[in-house]
C-alpha positions as CSV (number, residue, x, y, z in Angstrom):
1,X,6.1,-19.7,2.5
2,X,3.2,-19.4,5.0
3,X,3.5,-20.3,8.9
4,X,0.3,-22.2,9.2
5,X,0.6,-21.8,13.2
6,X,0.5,-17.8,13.4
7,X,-1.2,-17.2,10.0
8,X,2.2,-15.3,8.5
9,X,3.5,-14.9,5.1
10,X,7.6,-14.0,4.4
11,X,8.2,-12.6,1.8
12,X,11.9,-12.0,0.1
13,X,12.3,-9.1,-2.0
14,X,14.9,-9.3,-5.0
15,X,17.6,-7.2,-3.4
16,X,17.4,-10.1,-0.1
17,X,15.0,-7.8,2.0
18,X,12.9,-10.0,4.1
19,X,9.6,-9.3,5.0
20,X,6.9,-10.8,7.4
21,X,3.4,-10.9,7.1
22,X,0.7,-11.3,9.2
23,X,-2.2,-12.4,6.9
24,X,-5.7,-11.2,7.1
25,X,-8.0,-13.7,8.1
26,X,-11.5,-14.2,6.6
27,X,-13.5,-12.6,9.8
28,X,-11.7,-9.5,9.7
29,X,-11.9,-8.9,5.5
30,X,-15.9,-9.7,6.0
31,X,-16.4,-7.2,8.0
32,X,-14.1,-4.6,6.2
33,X,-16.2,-5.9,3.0
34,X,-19.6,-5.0,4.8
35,X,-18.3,-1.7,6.3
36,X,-16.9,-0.9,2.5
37,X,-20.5,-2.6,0.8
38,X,-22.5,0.4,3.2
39,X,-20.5,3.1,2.1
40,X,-20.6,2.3,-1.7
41,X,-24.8,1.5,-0.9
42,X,-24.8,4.7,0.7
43,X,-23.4,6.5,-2.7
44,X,-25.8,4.7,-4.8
45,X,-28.6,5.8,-2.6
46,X,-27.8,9.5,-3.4
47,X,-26.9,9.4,-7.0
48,X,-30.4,7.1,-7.7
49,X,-32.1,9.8,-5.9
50,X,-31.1,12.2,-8.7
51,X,-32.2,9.5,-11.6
52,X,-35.1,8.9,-10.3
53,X,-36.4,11.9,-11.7
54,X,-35.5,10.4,-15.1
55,X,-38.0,7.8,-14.5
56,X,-41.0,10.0,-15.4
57,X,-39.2,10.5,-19.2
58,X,-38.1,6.6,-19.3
59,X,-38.3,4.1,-16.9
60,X,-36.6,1.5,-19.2
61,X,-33.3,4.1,-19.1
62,X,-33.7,4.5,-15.5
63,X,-33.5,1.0,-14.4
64,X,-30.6,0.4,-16.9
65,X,-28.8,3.5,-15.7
66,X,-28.9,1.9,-11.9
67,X,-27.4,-1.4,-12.6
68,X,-24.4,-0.1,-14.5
69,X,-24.4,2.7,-12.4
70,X,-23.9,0.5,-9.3
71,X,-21.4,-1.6,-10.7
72,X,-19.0,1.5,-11.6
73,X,-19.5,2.8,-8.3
74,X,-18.9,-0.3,-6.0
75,X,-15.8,-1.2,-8.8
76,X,-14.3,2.4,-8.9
77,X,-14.7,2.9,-4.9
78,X,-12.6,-0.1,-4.5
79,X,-10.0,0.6,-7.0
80,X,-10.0,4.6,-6.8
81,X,-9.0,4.1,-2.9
82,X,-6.8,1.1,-3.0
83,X,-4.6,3.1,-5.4
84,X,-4.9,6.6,-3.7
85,X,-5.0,4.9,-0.3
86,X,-1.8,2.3,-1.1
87,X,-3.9,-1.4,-0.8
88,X,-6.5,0.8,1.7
89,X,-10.1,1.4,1.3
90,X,-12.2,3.0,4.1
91,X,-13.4,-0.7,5.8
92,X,-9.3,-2.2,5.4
93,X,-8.6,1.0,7.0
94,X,-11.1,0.8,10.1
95,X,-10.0,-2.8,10.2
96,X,-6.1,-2.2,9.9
97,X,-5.8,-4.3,6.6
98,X,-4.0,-3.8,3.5
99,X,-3.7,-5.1,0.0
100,X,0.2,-5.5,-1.2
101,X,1.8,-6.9,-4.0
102,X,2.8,-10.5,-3.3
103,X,6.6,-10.1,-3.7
104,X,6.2,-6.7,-0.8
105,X,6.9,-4.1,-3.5
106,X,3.9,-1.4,-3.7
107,X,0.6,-2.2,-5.4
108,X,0.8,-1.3,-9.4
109,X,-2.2,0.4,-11.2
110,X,-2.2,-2.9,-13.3
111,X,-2.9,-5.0,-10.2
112,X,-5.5,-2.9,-8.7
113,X,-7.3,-3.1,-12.1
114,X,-7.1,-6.7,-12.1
115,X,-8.2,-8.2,-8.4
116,X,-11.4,-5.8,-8.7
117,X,-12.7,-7.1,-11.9
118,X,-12.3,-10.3,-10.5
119,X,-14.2,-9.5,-7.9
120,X,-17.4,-10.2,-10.2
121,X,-16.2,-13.4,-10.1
122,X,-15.4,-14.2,-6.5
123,X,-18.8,-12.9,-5.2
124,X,-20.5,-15.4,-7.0
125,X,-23.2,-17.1,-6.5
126,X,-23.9,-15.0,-3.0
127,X,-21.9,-13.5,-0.6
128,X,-18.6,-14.1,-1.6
129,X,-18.6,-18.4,-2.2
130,X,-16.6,-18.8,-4.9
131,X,-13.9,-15.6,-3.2
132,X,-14.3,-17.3,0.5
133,X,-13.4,-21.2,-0.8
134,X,-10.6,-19.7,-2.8
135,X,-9.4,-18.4,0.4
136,X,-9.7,-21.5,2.1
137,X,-7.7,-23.4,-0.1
138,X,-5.1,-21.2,-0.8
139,X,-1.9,-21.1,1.0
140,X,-1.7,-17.1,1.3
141,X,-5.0,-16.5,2.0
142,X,-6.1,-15.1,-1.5
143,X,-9.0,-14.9,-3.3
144,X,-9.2,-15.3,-7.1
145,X,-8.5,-12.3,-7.8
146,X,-5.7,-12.1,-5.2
147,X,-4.5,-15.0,-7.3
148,X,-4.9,-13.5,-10.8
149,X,-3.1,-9.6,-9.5
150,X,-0.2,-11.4,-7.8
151,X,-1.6,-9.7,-4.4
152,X,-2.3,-10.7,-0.7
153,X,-4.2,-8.9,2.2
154,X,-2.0,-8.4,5.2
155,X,-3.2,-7.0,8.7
156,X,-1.7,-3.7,9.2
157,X,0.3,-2.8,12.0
158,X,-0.3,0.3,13.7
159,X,1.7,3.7,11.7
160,X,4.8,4.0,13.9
161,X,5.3,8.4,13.5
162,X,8.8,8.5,13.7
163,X,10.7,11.1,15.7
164,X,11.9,12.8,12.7
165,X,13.3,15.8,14.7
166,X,15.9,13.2,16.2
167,X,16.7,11.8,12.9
168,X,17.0,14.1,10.9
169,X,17.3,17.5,12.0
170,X,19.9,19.4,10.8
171,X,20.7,17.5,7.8
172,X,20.7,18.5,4.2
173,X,19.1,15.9,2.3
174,X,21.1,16.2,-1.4
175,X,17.9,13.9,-2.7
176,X,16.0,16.8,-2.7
177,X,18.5,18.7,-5.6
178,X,15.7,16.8,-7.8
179,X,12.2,17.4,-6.5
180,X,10.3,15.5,-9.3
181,X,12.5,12.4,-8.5
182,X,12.1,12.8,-4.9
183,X,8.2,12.8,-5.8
184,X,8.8,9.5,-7.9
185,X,10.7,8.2,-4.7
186,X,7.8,9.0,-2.2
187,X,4.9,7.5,-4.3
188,X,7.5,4.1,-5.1
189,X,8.5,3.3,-1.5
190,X,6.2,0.9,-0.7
191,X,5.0,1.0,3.4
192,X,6.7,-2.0,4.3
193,X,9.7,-0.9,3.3
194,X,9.6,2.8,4.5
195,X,8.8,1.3,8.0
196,X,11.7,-0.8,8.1
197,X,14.0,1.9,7.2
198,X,13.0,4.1,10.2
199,X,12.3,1.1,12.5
200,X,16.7,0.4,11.4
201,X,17.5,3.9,12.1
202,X,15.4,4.5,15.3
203,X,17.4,1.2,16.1
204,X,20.7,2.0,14.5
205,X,22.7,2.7,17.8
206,X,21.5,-1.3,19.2
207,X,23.2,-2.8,16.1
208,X,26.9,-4.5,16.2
209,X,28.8,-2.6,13.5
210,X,29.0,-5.2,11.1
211,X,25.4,-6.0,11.3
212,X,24.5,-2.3,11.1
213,X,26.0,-1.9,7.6
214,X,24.9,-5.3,6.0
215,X,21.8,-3.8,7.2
216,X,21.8,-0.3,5.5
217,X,23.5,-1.7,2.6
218,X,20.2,-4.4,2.5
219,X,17.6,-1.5,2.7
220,X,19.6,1.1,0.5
221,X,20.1,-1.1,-2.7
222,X,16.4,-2.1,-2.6
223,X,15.6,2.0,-2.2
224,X,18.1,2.9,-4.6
225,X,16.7,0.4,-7.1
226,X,13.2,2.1,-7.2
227,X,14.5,5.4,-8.8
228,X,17.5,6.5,-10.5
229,X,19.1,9.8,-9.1
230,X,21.7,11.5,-10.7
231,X,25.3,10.4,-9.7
232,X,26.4,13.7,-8.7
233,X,23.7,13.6,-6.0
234,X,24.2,9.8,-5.0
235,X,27.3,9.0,-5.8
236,X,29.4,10.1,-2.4
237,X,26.4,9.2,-0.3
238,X,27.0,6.6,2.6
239,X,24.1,3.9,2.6
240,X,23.1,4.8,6.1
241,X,22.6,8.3,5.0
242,X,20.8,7.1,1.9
243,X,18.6,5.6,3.7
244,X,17.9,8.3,6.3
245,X,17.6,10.7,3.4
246,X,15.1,9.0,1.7
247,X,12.7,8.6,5.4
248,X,12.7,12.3,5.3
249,X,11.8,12.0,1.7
250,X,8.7,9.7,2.4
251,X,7.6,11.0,5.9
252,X,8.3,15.0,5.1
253,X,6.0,17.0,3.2
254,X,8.0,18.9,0.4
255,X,6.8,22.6,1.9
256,X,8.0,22.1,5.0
257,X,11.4,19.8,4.1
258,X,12.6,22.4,2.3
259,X,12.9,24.6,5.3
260,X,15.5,22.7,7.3
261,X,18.8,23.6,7.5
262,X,22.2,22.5,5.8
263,X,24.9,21.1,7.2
264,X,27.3,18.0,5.6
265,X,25.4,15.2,4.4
């Protein structure tokens, strides 16, 4: 449900995670738009320099060349970098917004696809009409193509670097027995969720006990649900440390990880 007062979206994951939202408003995604709409003109620019030259053999080819040409650029911009780049392209980024999936799990290839095709359709006639009036009148903020992908465009709070020396130092992280799961794991764990798991153990120590497990066992069965590990790597594993394990996962690059040393997990 959205907060009409302070613009904010919760959203409740299957396994009872609770997230909140604060949604992007139109001024902010117009502005991302134009800084994005520059960048992609500023593409075009250099590759029509190039088929110009073409123009002397046929101009017909040329001019037909440009048009598709600016539509697959402008099109594979948006989706290349909101896939690469987790709901980001270069103007969200500037502007601290990001595109997630509706239901706060991370952004499919399927639903990238979709909300920038639509796109044709919410820029029409000019500048966005049909997109901005679909805004308006939707409760979350989304365009059609918002709408059609199952997606909504939060702002994006600040990266929080964790003190991962403190958290993890010291520990042997058994996830890592299977490096092309714990690659699954680090491209599944969608942001929201990988901040709220260091935010609970940076907070850990503040928690009453009982609320400190209800917690970890919260954030744990939604990680644990994203890949399967092996039992003989997961079985014995606490949720707490499940959860700290898979921080290091997200937040560590592998070359450097794998350096740490062992003690009891």
């Amino acid at each position: 449900m959205r907060d009409e007062r302070i613009n904010r979206v919760r959203v409740r994951t299957p396994e009872g995670v609770v997230f909140t939202f604060p949604l992007a408003g139109p001024v902010t995604r117009c502005i991302a738009w134009v800084l994005d709409s520059i960048a992609v003109a500023t593409a075009t620019s250099v590759v029509s320099f190039v088929l110009v030259w073409f123009a002397l053999v046929s101009f017909d080819f040329t001019l037909a060349a440009l048009t598709v040409l600016f539509f697959v650029i402008s099109t594979g911009y948006t989706m290349a970098f909101e896939y690469f780049w987790r709901g980001q392209t270069p103007g969200k980024r500037v502007m601290r917004l990001r595109v997630v999936d509706a239901a706060g799990m991370a952004l499919t290839p399927g639903q990238v696809v979709v909300r920038n095709l639509v796109r044709v359709v919410d820029e029409l006639p000019v500048l966005y009409l049909v997109g901005g009036i679909a805004m308006m009148v939707s409760r979350r903020a989304q365009r059609l193509g918002d709408l059609a992908a199952g997606t909504i465009v939060v702002r994006h709070r600040p990266v929080f670097e964790p003190d991962l020396e403190a958290l993890i130092h010291g520990k042997y992280n058994s996830l890592r027995e299977a490096p092309h799961l714990a690659a699954r794991l680090r491209q599944r764990v969608p942001p929201v969720l990988a901040a709220a798991a260091v935010d609970a153990l940076v907070r850990r120590e503040q928690l009453d006990p009982d609320a400190r497990v209800a917690l970890f066992g919260e954030l744990a069965q939604a990680l644990r649900g994203l890949v399967s590990f092996p039992p003989e790597i997961v079985a014995e594993l606490p949720d707490e440390v499940f959860v700290r394990n898979v921080v290091e996962i997200v937040h560590t690059r592998p070359a450097t990880a794998g350096m740490r040393g062992s003690t009891a997990r």
